[in-house]
N, C-alpha and C positions, 0 to 999 in steps of 0.2 A: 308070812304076811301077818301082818301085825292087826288085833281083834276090829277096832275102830275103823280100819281101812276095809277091811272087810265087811263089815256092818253098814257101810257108804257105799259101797261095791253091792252088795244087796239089796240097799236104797235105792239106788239108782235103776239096777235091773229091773225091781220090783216096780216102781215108779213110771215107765217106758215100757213096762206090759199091763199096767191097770188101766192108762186109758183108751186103748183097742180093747181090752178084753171088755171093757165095760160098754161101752159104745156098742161094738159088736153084738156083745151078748145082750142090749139093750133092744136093738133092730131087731132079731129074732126072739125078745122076749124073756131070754135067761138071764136070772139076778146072780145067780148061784158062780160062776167063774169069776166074777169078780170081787165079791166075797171072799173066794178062796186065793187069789193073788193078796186079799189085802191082809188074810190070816197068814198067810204062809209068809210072808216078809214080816208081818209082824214077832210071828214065833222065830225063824232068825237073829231079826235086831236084837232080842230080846235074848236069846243065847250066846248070842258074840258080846252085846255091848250092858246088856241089865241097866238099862234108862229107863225101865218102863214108867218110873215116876215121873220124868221130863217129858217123855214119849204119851202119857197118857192123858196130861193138862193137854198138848198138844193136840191133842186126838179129840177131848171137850169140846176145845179152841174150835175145829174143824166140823163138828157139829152143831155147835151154836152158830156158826157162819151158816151153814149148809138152811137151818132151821130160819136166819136173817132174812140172808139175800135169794134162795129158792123161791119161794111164795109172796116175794116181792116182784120176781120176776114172772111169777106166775099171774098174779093175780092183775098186774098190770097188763095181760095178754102181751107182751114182748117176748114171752116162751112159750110152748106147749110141746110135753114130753110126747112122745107118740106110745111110750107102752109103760105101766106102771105107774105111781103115785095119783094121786088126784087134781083139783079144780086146784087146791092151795098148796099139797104135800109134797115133797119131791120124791120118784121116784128111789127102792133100793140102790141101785147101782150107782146114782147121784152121789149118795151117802157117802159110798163105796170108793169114788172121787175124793168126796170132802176128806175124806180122812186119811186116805194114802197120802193126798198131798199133804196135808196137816201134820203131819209126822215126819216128811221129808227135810224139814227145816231145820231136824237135828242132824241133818245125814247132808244126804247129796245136795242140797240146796243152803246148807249153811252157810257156804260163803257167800249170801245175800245180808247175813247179821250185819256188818258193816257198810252195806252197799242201797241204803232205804231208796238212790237214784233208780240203780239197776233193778234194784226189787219194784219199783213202779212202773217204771216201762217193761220192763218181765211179765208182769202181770197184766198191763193193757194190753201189751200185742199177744201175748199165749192165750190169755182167756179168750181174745174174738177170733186167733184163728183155730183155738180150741171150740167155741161153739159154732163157728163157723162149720168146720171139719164135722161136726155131728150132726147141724144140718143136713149138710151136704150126704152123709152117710147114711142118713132118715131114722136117727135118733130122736131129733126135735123136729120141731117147725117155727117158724117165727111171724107168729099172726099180724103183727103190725106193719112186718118188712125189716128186711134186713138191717137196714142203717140206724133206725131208731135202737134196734136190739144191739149192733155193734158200739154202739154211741155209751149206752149203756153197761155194757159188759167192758169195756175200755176203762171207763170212770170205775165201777165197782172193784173191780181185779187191781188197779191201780193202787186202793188202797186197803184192801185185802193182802195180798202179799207183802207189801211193806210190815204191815200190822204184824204177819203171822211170824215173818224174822225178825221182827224185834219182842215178842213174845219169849221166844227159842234161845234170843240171844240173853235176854232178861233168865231165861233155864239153866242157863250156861255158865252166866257170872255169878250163881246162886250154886253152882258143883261144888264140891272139896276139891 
């Protein structure tokens, strides 16, 4: 198996266990497992593929989103975390979100670099039934009601992930 396929294959796994473990570990409270999926995939990538320079603007990228639209959504009352961060700050595990996925755009989600369609409606339909699903699991609550927050989280993700694959793809076409 060849290093890159395998780095993708880690992505992915990685990726598809950060957000139950973070969700979960959000409901009871603990920051800490999620954290640890997103170090442990990152110390992989980082041993099969050594991107961490592409890997780690991404990972910026992913916090400055996180630090954008969080407290946008907070302080509009369209979100409210049930355990951790504050009035305006988004919870650890949020974080811990923004940036698995943020790094994903080199791996398993890269072939959205050419697809800025699919990367938008990827992103409006995952992100609402992504916060939908953490409602529902009592990670959040949605003080305004659901539709206004879906409405919302549709339009944001829309073009958020478009942005964050052509970031990755912009990483890409800057390699040797």
């Amino acid at each position: 198996m060849n290093r890159a396929f395998a780095a993708t294959a880690v992505n992915f796994i990685g990726l598809q266990a950060l957000w139950p473990v973070a969700v979960i570990g959000a409901v009871r409270q603990w920051a800490v497992p999620a954290w640890s999926v997103v170090m442990v995939m990152l110390v992989l990538l980082w041993a099969l593929e050594r991107n961490w320079r592409s890997d780690s603007r991404l990972l910026l990228a992913g916090a400055l989103g996180c630090v954008l639209v969080e407290p946008l959504l907070m302080l509009t009352g369209l979100l409210r975390y049930a355990a951790g961060g504050g009035a305006w700050w988004p919870p650890s595990w949020i974080w811990s979100l923004w940036l698995g996925f943020a790094v994903s755009f080199n791996y398993s989600l890269a072939w959205l670099h050419q697809r800025p369609r699919w990367a938008a409606m990827l992103g409006a339909v995952g992100g609402v039934v992504s916060v939908s699903m953490g409602i529902r699991l009592g990670a959040a609550s949605a003080p305004l009601g659901w539709l206004p927050l879906a409405l919302c989280y549709a339009l944001l993700w829309a073009a958020v992930v478009p942005l964050l694959a052509a970031m990755s793809r912009r990483e890409w076409e800057k390699a040797p």
